[in-house]
C-alpha positions as CSV (number, residue, x, y, z in Angstrom):
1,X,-126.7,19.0,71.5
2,X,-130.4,18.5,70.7
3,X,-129.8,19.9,66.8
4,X,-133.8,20.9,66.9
5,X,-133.5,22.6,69.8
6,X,-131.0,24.3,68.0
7,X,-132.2,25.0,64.7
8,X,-134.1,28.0,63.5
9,X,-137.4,26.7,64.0
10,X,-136.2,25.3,67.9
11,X,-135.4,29.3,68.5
12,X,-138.6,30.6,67.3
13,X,-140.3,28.2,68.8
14,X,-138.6,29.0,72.4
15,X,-139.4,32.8,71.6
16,X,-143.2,31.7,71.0
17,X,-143.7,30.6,74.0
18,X,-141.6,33.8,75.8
19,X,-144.8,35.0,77.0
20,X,-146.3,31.9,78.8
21,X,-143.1,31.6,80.7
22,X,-143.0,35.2,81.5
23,X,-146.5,35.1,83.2
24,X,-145.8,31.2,84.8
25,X,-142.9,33.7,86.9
26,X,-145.3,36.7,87.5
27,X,-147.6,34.1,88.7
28,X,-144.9,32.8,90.9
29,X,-143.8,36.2,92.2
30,X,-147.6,37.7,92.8
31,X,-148.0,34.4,95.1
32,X,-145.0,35.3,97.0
33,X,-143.5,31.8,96.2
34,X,-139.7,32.6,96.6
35,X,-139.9,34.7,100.1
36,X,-142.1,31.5,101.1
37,X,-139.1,29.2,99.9
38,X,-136.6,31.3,102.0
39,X,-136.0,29.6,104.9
40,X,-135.8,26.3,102.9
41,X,-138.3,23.5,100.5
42,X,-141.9,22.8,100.8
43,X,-144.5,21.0,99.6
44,X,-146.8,22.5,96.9
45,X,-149.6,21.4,99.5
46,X,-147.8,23.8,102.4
47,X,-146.9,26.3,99.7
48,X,-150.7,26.9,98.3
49,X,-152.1,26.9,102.1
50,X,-149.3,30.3,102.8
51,X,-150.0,31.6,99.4
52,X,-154.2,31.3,99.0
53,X,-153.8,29.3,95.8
54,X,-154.9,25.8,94.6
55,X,-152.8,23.3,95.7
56,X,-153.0,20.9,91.9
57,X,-152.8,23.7,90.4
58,X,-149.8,25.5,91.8
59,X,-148.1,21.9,91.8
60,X,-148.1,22.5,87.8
61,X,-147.2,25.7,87.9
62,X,-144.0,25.0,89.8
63,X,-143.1,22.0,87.7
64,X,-143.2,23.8,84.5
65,X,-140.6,26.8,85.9
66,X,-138.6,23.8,87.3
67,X,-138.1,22.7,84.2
68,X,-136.8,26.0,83.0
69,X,-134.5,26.1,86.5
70,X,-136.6,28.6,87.7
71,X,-137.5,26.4,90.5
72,X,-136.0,22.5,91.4
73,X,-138.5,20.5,92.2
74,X,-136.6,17.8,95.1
75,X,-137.3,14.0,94.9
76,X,-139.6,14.1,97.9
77,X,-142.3,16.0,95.4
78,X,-141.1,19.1,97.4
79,X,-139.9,23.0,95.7
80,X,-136.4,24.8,96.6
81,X,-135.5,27.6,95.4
82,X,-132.2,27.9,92.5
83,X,-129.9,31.1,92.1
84,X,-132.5,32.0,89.1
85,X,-136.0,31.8,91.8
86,X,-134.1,33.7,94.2
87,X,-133.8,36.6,92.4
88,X,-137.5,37.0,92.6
89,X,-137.8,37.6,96.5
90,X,-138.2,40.9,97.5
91,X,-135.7,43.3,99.0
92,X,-132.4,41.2,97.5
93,X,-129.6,43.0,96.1
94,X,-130.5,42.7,92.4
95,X,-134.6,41.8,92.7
96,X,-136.2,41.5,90.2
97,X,-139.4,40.6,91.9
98,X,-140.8,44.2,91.0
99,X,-140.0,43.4,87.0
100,X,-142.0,40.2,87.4
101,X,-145.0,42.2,88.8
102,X,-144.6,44.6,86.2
103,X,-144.9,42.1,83.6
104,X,-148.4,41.1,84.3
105,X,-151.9,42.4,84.8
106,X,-153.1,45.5,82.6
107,X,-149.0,46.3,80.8
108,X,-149.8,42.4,80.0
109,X,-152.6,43.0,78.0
110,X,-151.0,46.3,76.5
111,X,-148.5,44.5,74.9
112,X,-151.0,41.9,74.0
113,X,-152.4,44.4,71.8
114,X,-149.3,45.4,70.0
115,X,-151.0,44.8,66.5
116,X,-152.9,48.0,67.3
117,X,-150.2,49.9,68.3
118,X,-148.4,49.0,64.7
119,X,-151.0,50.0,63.0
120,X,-152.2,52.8,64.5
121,X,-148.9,54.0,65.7
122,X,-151.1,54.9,69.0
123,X,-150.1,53.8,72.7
124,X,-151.9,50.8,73.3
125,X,-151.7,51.2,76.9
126,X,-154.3,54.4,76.0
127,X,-156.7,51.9,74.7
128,X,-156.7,48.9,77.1
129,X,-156.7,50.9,80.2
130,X,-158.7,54.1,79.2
131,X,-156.0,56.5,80.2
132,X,-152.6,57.7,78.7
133,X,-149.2,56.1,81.2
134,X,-148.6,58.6,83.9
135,X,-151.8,59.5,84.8
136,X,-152.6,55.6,85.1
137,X,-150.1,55.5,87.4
138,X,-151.8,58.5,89.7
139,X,-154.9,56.8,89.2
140,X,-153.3,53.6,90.5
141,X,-150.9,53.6,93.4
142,X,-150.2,50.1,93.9
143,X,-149.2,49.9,89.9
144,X,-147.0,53.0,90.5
145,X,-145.3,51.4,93.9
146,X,-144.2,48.7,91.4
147,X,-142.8,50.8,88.4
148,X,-140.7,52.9,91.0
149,X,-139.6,49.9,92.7
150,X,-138.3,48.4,89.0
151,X,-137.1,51.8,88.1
152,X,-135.0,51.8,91.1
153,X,-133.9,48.5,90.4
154,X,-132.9,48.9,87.3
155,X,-130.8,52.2,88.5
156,X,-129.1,50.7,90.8
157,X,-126.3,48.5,88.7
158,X,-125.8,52.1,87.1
159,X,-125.5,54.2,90.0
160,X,-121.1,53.2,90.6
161,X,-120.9,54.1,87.2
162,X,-122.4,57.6,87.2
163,X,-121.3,58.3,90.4
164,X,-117.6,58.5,88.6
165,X,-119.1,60.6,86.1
166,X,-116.6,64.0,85.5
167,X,-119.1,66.4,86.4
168,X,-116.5,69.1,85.2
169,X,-116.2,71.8,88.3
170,X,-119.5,71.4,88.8
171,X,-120.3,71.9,92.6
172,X,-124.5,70.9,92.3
173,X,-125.9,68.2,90.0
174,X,-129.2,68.6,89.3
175,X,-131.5,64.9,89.1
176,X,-134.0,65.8,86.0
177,X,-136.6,63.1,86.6
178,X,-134.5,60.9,89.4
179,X,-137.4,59.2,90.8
180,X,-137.2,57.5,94.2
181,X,-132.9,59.3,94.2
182,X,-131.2,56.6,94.6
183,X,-128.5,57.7,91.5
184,X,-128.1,60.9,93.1
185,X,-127.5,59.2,96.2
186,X,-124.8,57.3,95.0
187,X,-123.9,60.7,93.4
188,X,-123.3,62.3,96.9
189,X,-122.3,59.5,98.6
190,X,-119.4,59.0,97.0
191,X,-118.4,62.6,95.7
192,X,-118.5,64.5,99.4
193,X,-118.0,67.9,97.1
194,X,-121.3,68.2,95.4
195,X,-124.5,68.9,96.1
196,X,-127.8,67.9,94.8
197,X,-131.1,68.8,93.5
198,X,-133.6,66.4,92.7
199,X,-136.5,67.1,90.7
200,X,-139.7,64.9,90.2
201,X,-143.3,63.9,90.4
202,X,-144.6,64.6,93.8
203,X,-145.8,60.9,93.7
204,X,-142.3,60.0,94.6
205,X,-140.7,62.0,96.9
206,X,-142.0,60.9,100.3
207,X,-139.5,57.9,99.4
208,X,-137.1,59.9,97.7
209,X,-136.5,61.7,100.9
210,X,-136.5,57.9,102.7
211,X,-133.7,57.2,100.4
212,X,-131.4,60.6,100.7
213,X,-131.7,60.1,104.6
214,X,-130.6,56.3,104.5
215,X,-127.5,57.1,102.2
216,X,-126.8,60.2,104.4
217,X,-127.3,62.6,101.8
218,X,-130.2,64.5,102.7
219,X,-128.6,67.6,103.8
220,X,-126.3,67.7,100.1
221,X,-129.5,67.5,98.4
222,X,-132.6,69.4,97.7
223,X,-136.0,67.6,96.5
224,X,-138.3,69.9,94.1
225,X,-141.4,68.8,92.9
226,X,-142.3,69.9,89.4
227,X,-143.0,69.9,85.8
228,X,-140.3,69.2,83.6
229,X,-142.2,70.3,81.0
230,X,-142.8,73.7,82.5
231,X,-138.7,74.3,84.3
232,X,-136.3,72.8,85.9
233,X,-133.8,74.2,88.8
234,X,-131.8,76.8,87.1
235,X,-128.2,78.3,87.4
236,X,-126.2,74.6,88.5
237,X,-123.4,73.1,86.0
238,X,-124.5,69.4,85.7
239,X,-127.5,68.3,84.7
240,X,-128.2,64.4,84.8
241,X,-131.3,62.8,82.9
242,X,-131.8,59.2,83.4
243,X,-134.4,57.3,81.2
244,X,-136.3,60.6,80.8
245,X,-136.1,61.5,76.9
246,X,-137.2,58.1,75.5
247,X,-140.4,57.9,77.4
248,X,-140.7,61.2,75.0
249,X,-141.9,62.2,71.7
250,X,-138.8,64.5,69.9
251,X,-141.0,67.5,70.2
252,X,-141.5,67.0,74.2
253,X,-138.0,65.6,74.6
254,X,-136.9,69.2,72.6
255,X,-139.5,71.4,75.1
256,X,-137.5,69.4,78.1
257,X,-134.0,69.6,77.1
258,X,-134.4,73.4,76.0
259,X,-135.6,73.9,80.0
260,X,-132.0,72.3,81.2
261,X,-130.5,74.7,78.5
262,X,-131.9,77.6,79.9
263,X,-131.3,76.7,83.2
264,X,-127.7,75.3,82.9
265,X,-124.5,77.3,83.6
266,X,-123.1,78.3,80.5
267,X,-120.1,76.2,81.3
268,X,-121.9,73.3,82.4
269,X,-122.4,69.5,81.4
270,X,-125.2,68.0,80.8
271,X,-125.4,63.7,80.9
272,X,-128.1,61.7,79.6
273,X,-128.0,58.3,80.6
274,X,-130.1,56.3,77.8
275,X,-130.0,53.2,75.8
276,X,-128.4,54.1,72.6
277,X,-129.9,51.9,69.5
278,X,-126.8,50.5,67.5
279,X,-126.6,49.9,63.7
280,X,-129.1,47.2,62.3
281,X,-128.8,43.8,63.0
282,X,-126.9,44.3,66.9
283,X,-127.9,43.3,69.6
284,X,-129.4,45.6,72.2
285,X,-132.0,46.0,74.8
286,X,-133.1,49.2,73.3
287,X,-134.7,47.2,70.5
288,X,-137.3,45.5,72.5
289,X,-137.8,48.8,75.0
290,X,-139.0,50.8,71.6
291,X,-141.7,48.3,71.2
292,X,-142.4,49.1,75.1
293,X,-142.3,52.7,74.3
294,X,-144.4,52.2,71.5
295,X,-147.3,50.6,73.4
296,X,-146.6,52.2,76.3
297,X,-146.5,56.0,75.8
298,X,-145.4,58.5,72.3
299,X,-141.6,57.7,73.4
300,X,-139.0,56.1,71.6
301,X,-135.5,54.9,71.8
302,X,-133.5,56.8,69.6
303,X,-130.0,56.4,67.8
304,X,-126.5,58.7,68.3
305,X,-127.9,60.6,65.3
306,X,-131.3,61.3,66.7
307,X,-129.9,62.1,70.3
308,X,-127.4,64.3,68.0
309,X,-130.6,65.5,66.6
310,X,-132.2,66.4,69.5
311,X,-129.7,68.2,71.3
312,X,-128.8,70.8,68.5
313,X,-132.4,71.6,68.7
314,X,-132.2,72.6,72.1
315,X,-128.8,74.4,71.7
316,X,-126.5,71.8,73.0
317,X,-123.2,70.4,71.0
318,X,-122.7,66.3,71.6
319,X,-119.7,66.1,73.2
320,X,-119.0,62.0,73.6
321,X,-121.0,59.2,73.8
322,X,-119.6,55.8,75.5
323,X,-121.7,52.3,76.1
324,X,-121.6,50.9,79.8
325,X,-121.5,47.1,80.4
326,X,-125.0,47.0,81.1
327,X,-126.7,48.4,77.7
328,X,-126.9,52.0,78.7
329,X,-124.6,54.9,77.3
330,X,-123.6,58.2,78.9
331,X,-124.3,60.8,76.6
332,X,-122.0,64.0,77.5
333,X,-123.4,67.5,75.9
334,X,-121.9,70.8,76.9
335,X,-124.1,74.3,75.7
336,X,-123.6,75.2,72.3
């Protein structure tokens, strides 16, 4: 083993250049590279024609990601893909093509300007783009095709999982914020009993209604556009919240989860589905999304305490929180 590689300063030096490699693959991805290397390797010369780019210059590009695997680069001079590359075509089970969008463009520079956000404590998203997240995302529809496309993404390992959930005898489970559907979906698909609601921005629901009618659930399941700050559908005994409270200060996070309380059967359950931060020191996704929700919006992530927290101000009692496989936990709340 290459001992500087491994030293301290080797791993601070791989996590200095993080975000050079980051945007070498959204790059790649915006070109289209991997659905161009589908059908098998080209040239960078036949690659750069399909893709409008330079050829020289995409020739680099594609040797420095082929020497992180991203890409092999074949002793003829032409590109294949590897099992890392292939991830980034589109419409594969577990794409992350939409992820590598994401991660370029104006949430680039947002996170560019972290030292703002850190001293300020202000999203910095507000200050490169001129506008606070979700209205950004009204203002720019080809952005907010990409976020609901990663959203969904990221959902979908999840979806199994929830779909087991013990709902109680629950008979409709209300979506809070369940974007493009594809978690109740699962919901419904595999638990023939229940019916759904789903409730969301009207900027999603033209494909939300795509996705209930592919899974075959469209006529279990009700679509409501709406403001979750204002209500949500009342009188069901599951309620499901998905990566809704940490996009939100504790005061807005209270406002919403005090609308599921007043809507929710007195003997219902209510499940947030949220990263969880652990004690200090662990290992966790939720570390690095914070920063995200930092920059990003007036969200954060938020430890068992502070869900704890959070809940008794909206007249819920904690009932159990458990960590999934992938990062997430299921936190189970019943009215108090």
């Amino acid at each position: 083993m290459n001992t500087e590689h491994a030293s301290p300063r080797g791993t601070l030096m791989r996590m200095l250049i993080g975000n050079q490699l980051q945007q070498a693959i959204h790059v790649a991805a915006r070109l289209g590279i991997p659905d161009l290397l589908a059908d098998g390797s080209r040239t960078a010369d036949e690659l750069a024609r399909s893709a409008g780019a330079n050829a020289t210059a995409l020739r680099r590009l594609l040797r420095s990601l082929a020497s992180f695997g991203v890409f092999a680069e074949e002793s003829s001079g032409a590109f294949a893909l590897t099992a890392t590359s292939a991830l980034l075509r589109r419409n594969v089970p577990g794409s992350l093509h939409s992820f590598a969008l994401w991660s370029g463009g104006d949430r680039y520079a947002a996170f560019g300007d972290l030292e703002y956000s850190v001293r300020t404590g202000r999203p910095a998203f507000e200050r490169v783009t001129g506008t606070e997240f979700w209205t950004y995302l009204d203002r720019h529809p080809d952005a907010a095709a990409i976020f609901d496309e990663m959203m969904s993404s990221n959902t979908a390992p999840l979806a199994p999982l929830v779909a087991q959930y013990d709902f109680g005898d629950a008979d409709v489970v209300v979506d809070v914020g369940g974007g493009r559907g594809e978690l109740i979906a699962a919901i419904l698909r595999a638990r023939p009993e229940l019916c759904g609601i789903l409730v969301d921005h009207p900027r999603v629901m033209a494909e939300a209604k795509r996705v209930l009618e592919a899974a075959g659930v469209a006529d279990r399941c009700g679509t409501v556009c709406g403001d979750l700050l204002a209500s949500v559908p009342s009188g069901a005994r599951a309620y499901l919240l998905k990566s809704v409270l940490h996009g939100l200060d504790d005061d807005t996070a209270t406002r919403v989860l005090g609308n599921c309380r007043r809507a929710i059967h007195e003997n219902g359950k209510l499940l947030l589905v949220e990263f969880v931060l652990p004690s200090a020191n662990e290992p966790s996704p939720g570390w690095l999304m914070d920063l995200l929700m930092l920059i990003g919006c007036r969200g954060h992530e938020r430890t068992a305490e502070e869900f704890r927290a959070l809940l008794d101000a909206a007249r819920f009692r904690l009932a159990d929180l458990s960590t999934t496989k992938f990062g997430y936990s299921f936190i189970s709340a019943t009215p108090a």
